[in-house]
C-alpha positions as semicolon CSV with decimal commas, in nm:
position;residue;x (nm);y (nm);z (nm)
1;X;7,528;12,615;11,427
2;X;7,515;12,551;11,814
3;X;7,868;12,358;11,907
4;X;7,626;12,159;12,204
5;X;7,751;11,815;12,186
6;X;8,081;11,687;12,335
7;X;8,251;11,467;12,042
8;X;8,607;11,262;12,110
9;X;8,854;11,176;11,876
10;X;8,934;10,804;11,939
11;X;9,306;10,682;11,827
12;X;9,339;10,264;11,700
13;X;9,284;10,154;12,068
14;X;8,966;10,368;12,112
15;X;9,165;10,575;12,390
16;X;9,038;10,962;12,365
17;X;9,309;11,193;12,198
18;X;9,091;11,500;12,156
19;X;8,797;11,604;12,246
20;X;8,580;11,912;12,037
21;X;8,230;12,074;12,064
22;X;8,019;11,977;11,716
23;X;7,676;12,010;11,642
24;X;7,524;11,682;11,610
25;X;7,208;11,606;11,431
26;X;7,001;11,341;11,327
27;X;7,036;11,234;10,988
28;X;6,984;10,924;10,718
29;X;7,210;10,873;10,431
30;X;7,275;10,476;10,255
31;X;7,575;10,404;10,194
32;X;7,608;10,124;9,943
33;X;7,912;9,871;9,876
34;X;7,964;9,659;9,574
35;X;7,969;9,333;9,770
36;X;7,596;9,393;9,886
37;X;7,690;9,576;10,225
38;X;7,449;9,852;10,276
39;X;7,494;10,119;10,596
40;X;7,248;10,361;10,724
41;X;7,416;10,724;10,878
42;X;7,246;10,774;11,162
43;X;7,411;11,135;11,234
44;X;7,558;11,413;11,060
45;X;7,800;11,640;11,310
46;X;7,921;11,987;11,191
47;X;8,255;12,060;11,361
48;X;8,544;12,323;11,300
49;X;8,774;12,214;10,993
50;X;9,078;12,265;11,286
51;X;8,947;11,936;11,426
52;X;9,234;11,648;11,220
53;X;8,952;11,456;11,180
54;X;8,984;11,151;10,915
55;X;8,755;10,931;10,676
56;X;8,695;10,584;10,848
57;X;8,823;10,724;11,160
58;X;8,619;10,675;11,525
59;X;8,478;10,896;11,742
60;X;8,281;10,881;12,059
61;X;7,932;11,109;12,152
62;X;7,834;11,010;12,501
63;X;7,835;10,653;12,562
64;X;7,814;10,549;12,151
65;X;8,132;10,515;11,927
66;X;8,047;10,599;11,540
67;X;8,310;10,547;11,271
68;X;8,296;10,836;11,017
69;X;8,153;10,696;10,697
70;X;8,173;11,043;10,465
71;X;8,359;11,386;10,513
72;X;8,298;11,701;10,348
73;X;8,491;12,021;10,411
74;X;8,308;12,349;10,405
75;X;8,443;12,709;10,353
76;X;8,440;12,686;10,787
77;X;8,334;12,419;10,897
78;X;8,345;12,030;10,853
79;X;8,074;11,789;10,825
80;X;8,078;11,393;10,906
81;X;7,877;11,114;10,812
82;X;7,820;10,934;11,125
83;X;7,742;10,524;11,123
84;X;7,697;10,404;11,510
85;X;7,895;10,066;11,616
86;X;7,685;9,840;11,837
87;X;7,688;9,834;12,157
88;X;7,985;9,584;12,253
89;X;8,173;9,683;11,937
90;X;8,535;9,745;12,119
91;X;8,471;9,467;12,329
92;X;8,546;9,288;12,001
93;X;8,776;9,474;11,877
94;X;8,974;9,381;12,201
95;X;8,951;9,026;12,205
């Protein structure tokens, strides 16, 4: 795996806490809710299972924020299931 990409932790006010090197990749996986809601992964990122990472949780790759949808632990690594927020998603979340 090639730790390339820069990946942030964000805490409940989308302010950094910790920042790791994952490998990010492009990816599709549906994830489908009983009420009808259907979301596309866009990403998958492999990072190492020291990172206190959690399901639903945010993080932030360049300029995008992606909540993690799906989390799998690995014998040495960790791999998330990446959904991108839209653009002005914390300008929302602000308001």
């Amino acid at each position: 795996m090639f730790y390339d990409t820069k990946l942030e932790i964000l805490d409940a006010e989308f302010i950094p806490t910790r920042s790791m090197m994952a490998d990010v990749q492009p990816y599709r996986k549906s994830f489908s809710f009983e009420d009808g809601y259907i979301l596309e992964t866009t990403y998958r990122a492999f990072c190492p299972l020291e990172s206190l990472l959690q399901l639903n949780g945010y993080v932030r790759i360049s300029k995008d924020i992606f909540i993690i949808l799906d989390m799998k632990e690995w014998s040495d690594y960790m791999e998330l299931y990446l959904y991108r927020c839209k653009q002005d998603f914390t300008m929302e979340v602000k308001e």
